[in-house]
Backbone as CSV, one residue per row, in Angstrom:
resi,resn,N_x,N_y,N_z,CA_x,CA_y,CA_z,C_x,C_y,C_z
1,UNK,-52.123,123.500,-113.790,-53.077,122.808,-114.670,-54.243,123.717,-114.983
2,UNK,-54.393,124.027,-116.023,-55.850,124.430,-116.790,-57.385,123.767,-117.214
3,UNK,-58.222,124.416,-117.364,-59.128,123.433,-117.765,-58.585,123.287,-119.236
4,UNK,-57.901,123.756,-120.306,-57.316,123.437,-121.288,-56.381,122.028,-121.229
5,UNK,-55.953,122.222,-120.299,-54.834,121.137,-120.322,-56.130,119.684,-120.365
6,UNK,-56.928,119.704,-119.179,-57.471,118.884,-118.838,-58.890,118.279,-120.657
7,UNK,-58.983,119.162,-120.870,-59.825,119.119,-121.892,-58.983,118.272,-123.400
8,UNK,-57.415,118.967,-123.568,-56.566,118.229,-124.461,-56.693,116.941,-124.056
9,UNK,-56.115,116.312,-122.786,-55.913,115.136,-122.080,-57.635,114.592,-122.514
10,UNK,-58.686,114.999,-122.378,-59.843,114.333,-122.686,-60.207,113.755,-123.597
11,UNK,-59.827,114.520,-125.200,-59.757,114.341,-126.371,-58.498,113.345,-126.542
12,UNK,-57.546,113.459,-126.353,-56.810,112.309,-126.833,-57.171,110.731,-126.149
13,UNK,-57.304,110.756,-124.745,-57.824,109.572,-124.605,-59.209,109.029,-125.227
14,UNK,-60.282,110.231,-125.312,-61.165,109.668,-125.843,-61.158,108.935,-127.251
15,UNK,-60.145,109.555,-127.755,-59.550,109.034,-129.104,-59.415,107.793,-129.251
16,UNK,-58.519,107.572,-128.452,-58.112,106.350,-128.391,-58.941,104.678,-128.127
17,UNK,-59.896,105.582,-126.576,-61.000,104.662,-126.571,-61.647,104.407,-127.509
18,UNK,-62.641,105.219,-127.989,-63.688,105.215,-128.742,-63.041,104.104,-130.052
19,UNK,-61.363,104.494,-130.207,-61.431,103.367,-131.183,-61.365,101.692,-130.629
20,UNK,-60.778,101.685,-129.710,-60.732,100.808,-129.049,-62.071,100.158,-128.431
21,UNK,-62.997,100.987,-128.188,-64.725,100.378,-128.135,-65.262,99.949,-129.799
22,UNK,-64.530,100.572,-130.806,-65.215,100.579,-131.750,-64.767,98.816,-132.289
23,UNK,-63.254,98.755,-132.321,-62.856,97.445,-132.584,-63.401,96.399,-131.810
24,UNK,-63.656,96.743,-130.753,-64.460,95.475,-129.739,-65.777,95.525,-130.115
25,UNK,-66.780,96.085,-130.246,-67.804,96.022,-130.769,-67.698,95.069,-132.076
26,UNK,-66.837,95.780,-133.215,-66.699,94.856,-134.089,-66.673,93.642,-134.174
27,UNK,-65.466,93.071,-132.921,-64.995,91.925,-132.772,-66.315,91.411,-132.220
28,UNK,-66.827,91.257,-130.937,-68.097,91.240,-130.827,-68.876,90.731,-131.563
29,UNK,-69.425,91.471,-132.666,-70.552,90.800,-133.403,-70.069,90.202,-134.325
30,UNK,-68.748,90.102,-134.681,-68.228,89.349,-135.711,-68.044,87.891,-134.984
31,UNK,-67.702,87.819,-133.843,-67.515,86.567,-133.086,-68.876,85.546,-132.669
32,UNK,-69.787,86.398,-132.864,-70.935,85.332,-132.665,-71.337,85.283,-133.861
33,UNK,-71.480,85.585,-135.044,-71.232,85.172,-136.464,-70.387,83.994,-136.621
34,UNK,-68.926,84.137,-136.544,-68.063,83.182,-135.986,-67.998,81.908,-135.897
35,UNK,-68.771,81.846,-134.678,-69.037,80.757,-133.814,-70.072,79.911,-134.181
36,UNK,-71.249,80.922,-134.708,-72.725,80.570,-135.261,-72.126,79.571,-136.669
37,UNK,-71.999,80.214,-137.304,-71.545,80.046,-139.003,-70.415,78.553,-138.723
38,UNK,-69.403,78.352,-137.956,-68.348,77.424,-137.814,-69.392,75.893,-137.311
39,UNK,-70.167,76.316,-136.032,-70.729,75.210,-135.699,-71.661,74.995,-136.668
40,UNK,-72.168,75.762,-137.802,-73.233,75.283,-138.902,-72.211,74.448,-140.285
41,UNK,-70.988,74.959,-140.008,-70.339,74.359,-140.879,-70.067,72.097,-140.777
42,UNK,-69.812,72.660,-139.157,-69.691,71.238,-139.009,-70.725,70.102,-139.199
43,UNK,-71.841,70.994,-138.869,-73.364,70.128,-139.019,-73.032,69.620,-140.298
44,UNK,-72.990,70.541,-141.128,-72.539,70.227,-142.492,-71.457,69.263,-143.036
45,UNK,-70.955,69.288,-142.349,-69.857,68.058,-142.770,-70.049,66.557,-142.409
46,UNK,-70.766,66.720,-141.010,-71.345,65.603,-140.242,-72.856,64.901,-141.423
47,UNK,-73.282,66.175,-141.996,-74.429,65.381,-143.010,-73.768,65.100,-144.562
48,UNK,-72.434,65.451,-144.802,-71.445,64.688,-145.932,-72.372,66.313,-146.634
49,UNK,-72.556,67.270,-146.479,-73.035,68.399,-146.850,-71.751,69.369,-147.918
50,UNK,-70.755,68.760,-148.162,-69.108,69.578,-148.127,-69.476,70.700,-148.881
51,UNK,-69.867,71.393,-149.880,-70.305,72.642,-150.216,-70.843,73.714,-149.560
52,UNK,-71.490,73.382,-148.985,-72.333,73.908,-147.860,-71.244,74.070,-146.107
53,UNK,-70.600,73.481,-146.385,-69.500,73.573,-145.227,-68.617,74.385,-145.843
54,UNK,-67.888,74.057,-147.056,-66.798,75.206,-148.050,-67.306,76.636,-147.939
55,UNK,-68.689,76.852,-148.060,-69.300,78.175,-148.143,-69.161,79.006,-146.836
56,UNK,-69.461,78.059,-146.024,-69.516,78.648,-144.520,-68.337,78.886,-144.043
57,UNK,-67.428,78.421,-144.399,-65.925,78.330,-143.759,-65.175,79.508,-144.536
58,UNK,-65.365,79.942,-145.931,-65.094,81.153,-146.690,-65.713,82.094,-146.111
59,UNK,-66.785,82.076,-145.627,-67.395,83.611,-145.130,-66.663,83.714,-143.385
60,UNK,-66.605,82.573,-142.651,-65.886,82.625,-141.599,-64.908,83.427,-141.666
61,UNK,-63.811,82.938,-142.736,-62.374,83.272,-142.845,-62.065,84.974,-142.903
62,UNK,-63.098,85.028,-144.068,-63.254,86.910,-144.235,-63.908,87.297,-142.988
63,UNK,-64.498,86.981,-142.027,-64.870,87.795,-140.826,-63.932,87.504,-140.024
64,UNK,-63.325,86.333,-139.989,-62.038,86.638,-138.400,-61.002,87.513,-139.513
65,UNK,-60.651,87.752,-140.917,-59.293,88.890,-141.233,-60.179,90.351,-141.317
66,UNK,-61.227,90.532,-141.568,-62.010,92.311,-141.025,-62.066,92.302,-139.869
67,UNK,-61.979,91.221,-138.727,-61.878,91.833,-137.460,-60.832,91.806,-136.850
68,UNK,-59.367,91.100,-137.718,-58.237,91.307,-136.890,-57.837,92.330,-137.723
69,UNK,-58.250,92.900,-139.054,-57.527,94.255,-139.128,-58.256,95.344,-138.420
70,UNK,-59.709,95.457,-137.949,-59.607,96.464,-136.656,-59.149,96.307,-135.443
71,UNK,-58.813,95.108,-135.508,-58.139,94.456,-134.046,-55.861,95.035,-133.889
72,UNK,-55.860,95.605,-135.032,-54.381,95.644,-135.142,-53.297,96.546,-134.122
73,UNK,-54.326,97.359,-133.706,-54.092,98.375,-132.787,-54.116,98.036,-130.938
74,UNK,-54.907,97.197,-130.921,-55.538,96.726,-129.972,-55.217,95.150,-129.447
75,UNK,-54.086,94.703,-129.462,-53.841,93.380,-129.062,-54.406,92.950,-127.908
76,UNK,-54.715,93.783,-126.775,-55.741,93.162,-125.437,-56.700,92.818,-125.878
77,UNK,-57.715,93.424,-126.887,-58.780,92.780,-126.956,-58.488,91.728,-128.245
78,UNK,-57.430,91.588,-128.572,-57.460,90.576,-129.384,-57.251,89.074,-129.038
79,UNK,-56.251,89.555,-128.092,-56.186,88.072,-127.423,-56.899,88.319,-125.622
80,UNK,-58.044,88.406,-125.721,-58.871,88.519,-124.747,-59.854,86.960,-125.399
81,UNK,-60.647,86.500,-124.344,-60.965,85.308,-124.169,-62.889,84.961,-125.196
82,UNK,-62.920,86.217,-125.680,-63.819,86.156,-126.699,-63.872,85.972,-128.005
83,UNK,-62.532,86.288,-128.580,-62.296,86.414,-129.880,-61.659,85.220,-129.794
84,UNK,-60.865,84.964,-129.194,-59.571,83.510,-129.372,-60.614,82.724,-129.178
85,UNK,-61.743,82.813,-128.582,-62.677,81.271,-128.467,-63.477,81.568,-129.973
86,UNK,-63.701,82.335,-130.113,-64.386,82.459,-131.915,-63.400,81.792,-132.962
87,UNK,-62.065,82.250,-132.904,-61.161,81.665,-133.753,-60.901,80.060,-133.425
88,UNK,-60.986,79.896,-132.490,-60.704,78.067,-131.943,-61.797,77.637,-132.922
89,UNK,-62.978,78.249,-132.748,-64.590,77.345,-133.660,-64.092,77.241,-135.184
90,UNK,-63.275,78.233,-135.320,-63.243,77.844,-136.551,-62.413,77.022,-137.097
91,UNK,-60.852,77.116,-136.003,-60.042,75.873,-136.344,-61.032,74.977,-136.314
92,UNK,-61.477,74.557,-135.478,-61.681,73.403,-135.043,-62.863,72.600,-136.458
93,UNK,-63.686,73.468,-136.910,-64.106,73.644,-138.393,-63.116,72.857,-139.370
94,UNK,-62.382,74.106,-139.435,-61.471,73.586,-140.664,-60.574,72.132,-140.524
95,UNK,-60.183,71.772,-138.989,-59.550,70.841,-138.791,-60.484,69.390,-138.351
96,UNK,-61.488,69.549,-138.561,-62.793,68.383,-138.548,-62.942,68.143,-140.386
97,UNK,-63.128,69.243,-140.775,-63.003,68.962,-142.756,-61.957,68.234,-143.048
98,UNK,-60.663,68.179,-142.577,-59.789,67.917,-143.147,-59.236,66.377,-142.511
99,UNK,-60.432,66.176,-141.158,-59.738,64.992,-140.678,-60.620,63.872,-141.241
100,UNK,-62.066,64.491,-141.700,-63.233,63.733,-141.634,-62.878,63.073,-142.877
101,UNK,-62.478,64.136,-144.052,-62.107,63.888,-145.548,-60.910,62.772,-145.912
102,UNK,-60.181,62.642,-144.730,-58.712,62.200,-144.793,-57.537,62.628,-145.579
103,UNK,-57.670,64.307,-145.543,-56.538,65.051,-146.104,-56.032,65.317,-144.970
104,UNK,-54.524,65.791,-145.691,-53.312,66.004,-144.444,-54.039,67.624,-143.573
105,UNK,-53.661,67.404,-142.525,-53.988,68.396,-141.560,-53.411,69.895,-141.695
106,UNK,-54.156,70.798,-142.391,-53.454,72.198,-142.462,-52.161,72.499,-140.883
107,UNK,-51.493,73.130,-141.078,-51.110,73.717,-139.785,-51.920,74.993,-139.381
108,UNK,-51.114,75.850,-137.976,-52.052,76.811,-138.146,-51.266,78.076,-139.036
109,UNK,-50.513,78.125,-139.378,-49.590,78.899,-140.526,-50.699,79.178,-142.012
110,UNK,-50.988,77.700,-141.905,-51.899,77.436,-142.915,-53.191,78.374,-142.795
111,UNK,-53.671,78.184,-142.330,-55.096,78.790,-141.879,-54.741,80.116,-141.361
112,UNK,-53.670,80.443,-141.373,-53.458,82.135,-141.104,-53.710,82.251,-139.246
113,UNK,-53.819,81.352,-138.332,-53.884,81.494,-137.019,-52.846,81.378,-135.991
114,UNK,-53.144,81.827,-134.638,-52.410,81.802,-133.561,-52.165,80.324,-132.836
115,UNK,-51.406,80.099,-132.544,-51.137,78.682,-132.149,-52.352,77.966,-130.994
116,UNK,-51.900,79.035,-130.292,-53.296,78.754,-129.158,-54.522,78.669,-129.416
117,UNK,-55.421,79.565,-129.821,-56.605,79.158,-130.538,-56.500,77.847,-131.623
118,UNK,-56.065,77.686,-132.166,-55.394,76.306,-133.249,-55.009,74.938,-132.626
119,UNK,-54.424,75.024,-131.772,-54.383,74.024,-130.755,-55.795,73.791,-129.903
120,UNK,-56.446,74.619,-129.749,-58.001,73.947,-128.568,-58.810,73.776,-129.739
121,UNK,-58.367,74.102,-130.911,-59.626,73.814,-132.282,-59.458,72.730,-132.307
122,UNK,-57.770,71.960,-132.278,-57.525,70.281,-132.957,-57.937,69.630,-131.491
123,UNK,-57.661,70.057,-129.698,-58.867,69.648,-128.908,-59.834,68.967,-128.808
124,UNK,-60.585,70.413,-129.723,-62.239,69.772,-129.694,-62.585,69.162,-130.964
125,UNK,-61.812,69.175,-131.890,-62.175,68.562,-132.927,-61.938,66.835,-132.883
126,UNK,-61.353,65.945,-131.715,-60.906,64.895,-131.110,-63.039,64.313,-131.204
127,UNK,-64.017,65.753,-130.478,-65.203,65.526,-130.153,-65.835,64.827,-131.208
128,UNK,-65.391,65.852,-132.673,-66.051,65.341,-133.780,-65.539,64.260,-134.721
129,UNK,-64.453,63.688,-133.834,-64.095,62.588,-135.125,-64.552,61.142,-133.687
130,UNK,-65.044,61.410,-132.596,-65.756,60.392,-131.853,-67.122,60.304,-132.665
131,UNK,-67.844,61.522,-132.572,-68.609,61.155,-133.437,-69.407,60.793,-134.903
132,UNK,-68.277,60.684,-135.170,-68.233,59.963,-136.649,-67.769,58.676,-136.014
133,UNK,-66.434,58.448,-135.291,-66.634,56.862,-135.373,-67.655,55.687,-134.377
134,UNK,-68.793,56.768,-133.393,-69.977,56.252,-133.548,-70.766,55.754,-134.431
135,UNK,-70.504,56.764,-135.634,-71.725,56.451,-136.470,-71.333,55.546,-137.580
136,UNK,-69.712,55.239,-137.104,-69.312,54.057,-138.124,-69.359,52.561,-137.656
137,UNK,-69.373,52.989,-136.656,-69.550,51.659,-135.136,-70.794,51.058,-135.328
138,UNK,-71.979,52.072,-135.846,-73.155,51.569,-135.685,-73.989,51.395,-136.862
139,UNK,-73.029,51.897,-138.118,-73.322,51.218,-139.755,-72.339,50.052,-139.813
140,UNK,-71.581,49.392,-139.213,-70.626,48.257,-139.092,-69.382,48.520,-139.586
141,UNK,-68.870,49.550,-139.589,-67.317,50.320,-140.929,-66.794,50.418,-139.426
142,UNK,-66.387,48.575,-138.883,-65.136,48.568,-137.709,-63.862,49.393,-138.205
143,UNK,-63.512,49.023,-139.453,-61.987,49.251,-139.877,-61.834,50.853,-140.035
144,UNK,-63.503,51.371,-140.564,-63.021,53.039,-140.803,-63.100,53.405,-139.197
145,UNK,-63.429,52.928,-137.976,-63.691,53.254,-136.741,-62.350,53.448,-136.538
146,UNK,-61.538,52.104,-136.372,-60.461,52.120,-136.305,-59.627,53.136,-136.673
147,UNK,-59.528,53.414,-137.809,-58.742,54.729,-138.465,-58.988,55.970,-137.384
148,UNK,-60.502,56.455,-137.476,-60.660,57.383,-136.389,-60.115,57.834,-135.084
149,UNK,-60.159,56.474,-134.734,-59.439,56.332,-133.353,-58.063,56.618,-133.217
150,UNK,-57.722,55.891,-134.211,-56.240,56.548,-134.559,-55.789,57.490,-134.768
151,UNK,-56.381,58.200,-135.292,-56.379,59.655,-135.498,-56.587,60.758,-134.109
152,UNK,-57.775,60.136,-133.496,-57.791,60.997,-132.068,-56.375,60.586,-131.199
153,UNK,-55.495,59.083,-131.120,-54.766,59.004,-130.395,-53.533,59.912,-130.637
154,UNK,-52.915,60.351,-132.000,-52.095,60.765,-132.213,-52.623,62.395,-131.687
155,UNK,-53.605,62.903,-132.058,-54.037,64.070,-131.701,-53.701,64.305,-130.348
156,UNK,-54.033,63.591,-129.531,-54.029,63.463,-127.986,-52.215,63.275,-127.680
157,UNK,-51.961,62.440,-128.487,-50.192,62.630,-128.087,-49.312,63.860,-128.534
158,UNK,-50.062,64.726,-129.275,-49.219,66.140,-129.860,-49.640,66.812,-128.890
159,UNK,-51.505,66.841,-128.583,-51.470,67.608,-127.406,-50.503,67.931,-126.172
160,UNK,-50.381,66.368,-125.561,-49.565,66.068,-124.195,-48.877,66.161,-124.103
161,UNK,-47.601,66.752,-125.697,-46.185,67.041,-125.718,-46.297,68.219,-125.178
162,UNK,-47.228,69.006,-125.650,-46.840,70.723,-125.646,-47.263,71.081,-124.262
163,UNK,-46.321,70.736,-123.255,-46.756,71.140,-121.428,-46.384,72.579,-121.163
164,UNK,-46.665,73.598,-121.771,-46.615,74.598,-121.402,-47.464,75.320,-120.152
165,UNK,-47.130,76.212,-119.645,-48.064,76.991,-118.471,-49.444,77.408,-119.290
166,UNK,-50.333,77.338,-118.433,-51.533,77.883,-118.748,-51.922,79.416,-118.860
167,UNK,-50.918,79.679,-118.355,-51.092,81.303,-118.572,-50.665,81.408,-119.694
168,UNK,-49.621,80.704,-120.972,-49.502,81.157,-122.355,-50.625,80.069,-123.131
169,UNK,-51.050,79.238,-122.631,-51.957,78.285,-123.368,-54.101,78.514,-123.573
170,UNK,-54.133,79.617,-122.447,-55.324,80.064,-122.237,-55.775,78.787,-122.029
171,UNK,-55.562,78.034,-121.338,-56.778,76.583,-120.551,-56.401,75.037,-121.723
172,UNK,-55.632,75.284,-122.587,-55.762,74.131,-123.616,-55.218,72.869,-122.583
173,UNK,-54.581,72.994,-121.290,-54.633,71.767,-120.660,-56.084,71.073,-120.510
174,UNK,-56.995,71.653,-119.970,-58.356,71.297,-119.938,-59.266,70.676,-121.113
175,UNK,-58.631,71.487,-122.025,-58.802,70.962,-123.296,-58.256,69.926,-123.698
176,UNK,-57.267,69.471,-123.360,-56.578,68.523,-123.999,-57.356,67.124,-123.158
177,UNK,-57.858,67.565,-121.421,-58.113,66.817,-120.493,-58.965,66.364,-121.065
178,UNK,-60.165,67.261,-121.412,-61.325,66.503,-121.793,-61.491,65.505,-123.135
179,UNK,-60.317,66.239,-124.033,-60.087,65.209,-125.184,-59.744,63.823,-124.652
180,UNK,-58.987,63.690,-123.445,-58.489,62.397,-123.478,-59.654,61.701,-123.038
181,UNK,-60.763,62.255,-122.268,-61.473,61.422,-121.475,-62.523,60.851,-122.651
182,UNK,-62.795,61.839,-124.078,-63.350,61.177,-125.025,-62.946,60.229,-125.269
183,UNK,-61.559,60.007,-125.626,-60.917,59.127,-126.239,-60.953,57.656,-125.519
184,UNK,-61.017,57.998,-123.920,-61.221,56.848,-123.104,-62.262,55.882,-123.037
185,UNK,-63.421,57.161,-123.577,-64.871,56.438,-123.358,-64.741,55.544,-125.070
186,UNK,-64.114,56.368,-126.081,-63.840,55.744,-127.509,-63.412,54.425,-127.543
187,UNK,-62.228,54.347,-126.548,-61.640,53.423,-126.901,-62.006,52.113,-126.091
188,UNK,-63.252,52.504,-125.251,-63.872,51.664,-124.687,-65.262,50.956,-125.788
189,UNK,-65.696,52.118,-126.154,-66.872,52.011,-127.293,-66.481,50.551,-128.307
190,UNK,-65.106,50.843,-128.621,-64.414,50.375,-129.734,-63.961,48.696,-129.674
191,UNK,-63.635,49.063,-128.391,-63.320,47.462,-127.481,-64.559,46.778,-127.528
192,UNK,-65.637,47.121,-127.059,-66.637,46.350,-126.904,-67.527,45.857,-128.389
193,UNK,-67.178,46.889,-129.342,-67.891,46.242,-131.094,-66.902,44.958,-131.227
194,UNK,-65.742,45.447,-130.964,-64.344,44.105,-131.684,-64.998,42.858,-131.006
195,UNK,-65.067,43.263,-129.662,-65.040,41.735,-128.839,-66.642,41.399,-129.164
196,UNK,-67.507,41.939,-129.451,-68.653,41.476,-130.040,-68.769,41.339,-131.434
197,UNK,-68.098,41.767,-132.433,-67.398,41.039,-133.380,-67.419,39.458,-134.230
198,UNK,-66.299,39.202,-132.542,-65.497,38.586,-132.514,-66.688,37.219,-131.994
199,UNK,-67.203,37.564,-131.459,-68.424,36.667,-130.761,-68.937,36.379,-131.908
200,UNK,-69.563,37.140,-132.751,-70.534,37.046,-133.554,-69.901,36.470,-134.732
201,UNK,-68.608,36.194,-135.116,-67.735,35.504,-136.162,-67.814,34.274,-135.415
202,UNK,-67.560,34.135,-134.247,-67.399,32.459,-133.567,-68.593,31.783,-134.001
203,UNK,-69.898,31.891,-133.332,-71.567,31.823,-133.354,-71.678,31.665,-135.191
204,UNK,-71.462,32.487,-136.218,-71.290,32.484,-136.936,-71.439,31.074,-137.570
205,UNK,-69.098,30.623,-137.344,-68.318,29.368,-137.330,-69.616,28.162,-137.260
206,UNK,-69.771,28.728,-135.960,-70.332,26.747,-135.129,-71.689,26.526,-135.940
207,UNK,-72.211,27.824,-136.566,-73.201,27.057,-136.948,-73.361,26.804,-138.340
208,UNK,-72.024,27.475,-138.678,-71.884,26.660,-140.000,-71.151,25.395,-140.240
209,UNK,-70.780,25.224,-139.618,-69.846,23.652,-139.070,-70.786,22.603,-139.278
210,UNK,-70.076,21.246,-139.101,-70.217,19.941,-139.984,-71.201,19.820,-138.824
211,UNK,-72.498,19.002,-139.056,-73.600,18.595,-138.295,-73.351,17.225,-137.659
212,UNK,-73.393,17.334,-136.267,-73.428,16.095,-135.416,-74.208,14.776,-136.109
């Protein structure tokens, strides 16, 4: 061995790194952009804002495809646990627009994503259609509540099909866990407007009824 030899061997790995620091960096600041921009989208949808959500979700889209084409080389850091949680924010974005609106549900084919990140987006997006049917619970829109709910239950039953190991799912059991426990407290929320309702239609009755 030479110091030549050792010096070639230096340069090619450094090669390699440096690109490989360079794509993570990228990914990096593109991912808290990401994340930032996706959760501003939803605010936006939650205030019936939809332009302002369309805008945010277009500039999203072009930052997760410039960072998976420096990412092309580099699949560890692509599916490393920073970037796949940036891409989930944004499913979970696009799949809150589309549940809130009552259009059919893109797949993730659709949206150009990995199953796994796409799956903990429709997850947590279970979060944001609870809270919408809070806020329908508490303008009196029982029947659009209803719908909601419905919508999280089926969500929650596609989840619970797909029992795969957690080592190919990156944690979406947990995810799916905590969806259900929304859904529990939902469908408790939901129980208690009906049966008060239901009170308040009786009370209603009697006192519109024929006078003693």
């Amino acid at each position: 061995m030479t110091d030549s030899d050792l010096d070639r061997i230096e340069a090619a790995v450094r090669a390699e790194l440096d690109a490989k620091f360079d794509a993570r960096e990228l990914a990096l600041k593109h991912s808290r952009k990401i994340i930032r921009s996706s959760a501003n989208a939803i605010r936006a949808l939650h205030r019936d804002e939809l332009d302002v959500a369309g805008e945010l979700l277009v500039e999203v889209k072009g930052l997760i495809a410039e960072a998976e084409e420096s990412l092309g080389d580099h699949l560890d850091i692509y599916h490393a646990g920073f970037f796949y949680d940036a891409v989930k924010e944004y499913a979970e974005a696009e799949l809150t627009a589309a549940l809130l609106a009552g259009r059919p549900l893109p797949s993730n084919e659709d949206l150009g994503l990995h199953a796994v990140p796409f799956l903990k987006g429709l997850g947590e997006a279970v979060g944001e259609l609870r809270r919408r049917m809070l806020d329908q619970l508490r303008s009196g829109s029982l029947e659009d509540a209803k719908v909601n709910f419905g919508q999280m239950e089926r969500i929650i039953g596609l989840l619970t099909a797909l029992d795969y190991p957690d080592g190919m799912t990156a944690g979406l059991r947990r995810t799916t866990d905590v969806a259900r426990s929304l859904i529990e407290r939902s469908r408790a929320d939901l129980t208690l407007t009906v049966v008060q309702e239901r009170v308040r239609r009786r009370l209603d009755d009697m006192a519109g009824g024929p006078a003693l």
